[in-house]
N, C-alpha and C positions, 0 to 999 in steps of 0.2 A: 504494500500500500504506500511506505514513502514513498518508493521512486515514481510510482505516478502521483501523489503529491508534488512531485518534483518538475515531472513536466508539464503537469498544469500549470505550475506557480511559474514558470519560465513561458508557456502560450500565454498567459493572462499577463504577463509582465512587457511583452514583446508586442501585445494588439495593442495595448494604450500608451506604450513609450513610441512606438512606430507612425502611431497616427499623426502625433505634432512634427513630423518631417515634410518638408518641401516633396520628399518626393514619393512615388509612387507605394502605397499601403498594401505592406504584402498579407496574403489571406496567411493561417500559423494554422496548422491542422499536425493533432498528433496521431504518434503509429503510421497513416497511410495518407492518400487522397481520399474523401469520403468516397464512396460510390455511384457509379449511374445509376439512373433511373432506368429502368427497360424503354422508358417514351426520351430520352435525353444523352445523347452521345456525345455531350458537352466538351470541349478540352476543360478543364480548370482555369479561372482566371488567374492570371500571372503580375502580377509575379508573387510565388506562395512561398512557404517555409514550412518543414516536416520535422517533427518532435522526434526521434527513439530513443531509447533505450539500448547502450550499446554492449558495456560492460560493467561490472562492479567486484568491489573487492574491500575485505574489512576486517577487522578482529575488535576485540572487547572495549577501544580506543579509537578507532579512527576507521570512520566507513565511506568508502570514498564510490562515488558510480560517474561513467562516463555516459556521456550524454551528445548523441550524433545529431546535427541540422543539417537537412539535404535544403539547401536552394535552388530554385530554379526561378530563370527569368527568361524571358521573349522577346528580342532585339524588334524594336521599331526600326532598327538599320546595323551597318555593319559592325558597329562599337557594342553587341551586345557580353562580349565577357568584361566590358567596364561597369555596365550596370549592376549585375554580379558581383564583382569585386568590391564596387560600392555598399552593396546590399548586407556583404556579408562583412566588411568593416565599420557600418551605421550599428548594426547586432554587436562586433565585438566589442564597440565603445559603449555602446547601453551597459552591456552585462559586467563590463568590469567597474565599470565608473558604479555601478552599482553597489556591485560587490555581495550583497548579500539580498536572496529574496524569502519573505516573509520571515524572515527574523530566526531564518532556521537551518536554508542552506546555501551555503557558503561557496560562490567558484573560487577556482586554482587558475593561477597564474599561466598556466599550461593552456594553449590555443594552439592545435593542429589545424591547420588547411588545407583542401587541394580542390583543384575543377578536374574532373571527371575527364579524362582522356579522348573516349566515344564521346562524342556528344549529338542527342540526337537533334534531330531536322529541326532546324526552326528555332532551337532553344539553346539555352544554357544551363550546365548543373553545377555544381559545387558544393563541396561538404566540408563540415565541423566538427571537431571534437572537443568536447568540452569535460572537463574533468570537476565534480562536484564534492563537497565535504557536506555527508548528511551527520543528520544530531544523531546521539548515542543512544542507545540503547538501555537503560535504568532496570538494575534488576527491581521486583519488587517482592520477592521472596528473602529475607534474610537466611545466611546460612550460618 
């Protein structure tokens, strides 16, 4: 249950800090793209951002879970891996300048990037790794 407290508290952190930007409001969906409708073959409006859940790792002190954002954006013309690169430096200045959300989980210093190699038609992707420190665990049995 934290870690999806976690990437809630990082979607709901990112729709309301994102909206006061000049520029284009990306939709923040976690785990996937919602799904079609049978009547709606829609692409997604672009440009979005996707929550997972990557890795985690912990003991009785320090529980730490990494935390993937896939970006994608749709070039209006040929500069579209700037928009991207934009997109995803606007993110990493939010989340650190922040530093900590809802009073509970803490990012790390640690920011991996890369853009996707393949890229498909029309688009751009790019991904993030983010590394988080969740709270501890309290026994509440005395031994």
């Amino acid at each position: 249950m934290t870690i999806f407290l976690l990437i809630k508290a990082i979607q709901t952190f990112l729709e309301n800090e994102l909206v006061d930007d000049a520029f284009a409001v990306p939709n923040v969906y976690l785990g996937d793209l919602p799904p079609n409708s049978a009547d709606s073959q829609e692409d997604p409006e672009y440009p979005f951002i996707i929550i997972r859940p990557f890795e985690g790792e912990g003991g009785k002190d320090n529980i730490q879970s990494q935390i993937k954002l896939l970006f994608r954006t749709r070039p209006r013309d040929n500069s579209g891996f700037i928009d991207l690169l934009n997109l995803m430096e606007r993110v990493r200045i939010l989340l650190m300048r922040q530093g900590i959300l809802e009073k509970k989980f803490a990012i790390n210093d640690s920011w991996k990037w890369k853009l996707i190699e393949e890229q498909p038609m029309l688009e751009w992707v790019g991904e993030v790794i983010t590394t988080w420190t969740l709270p501890q665990i309290k026994r509440e049995v005395k031994i």
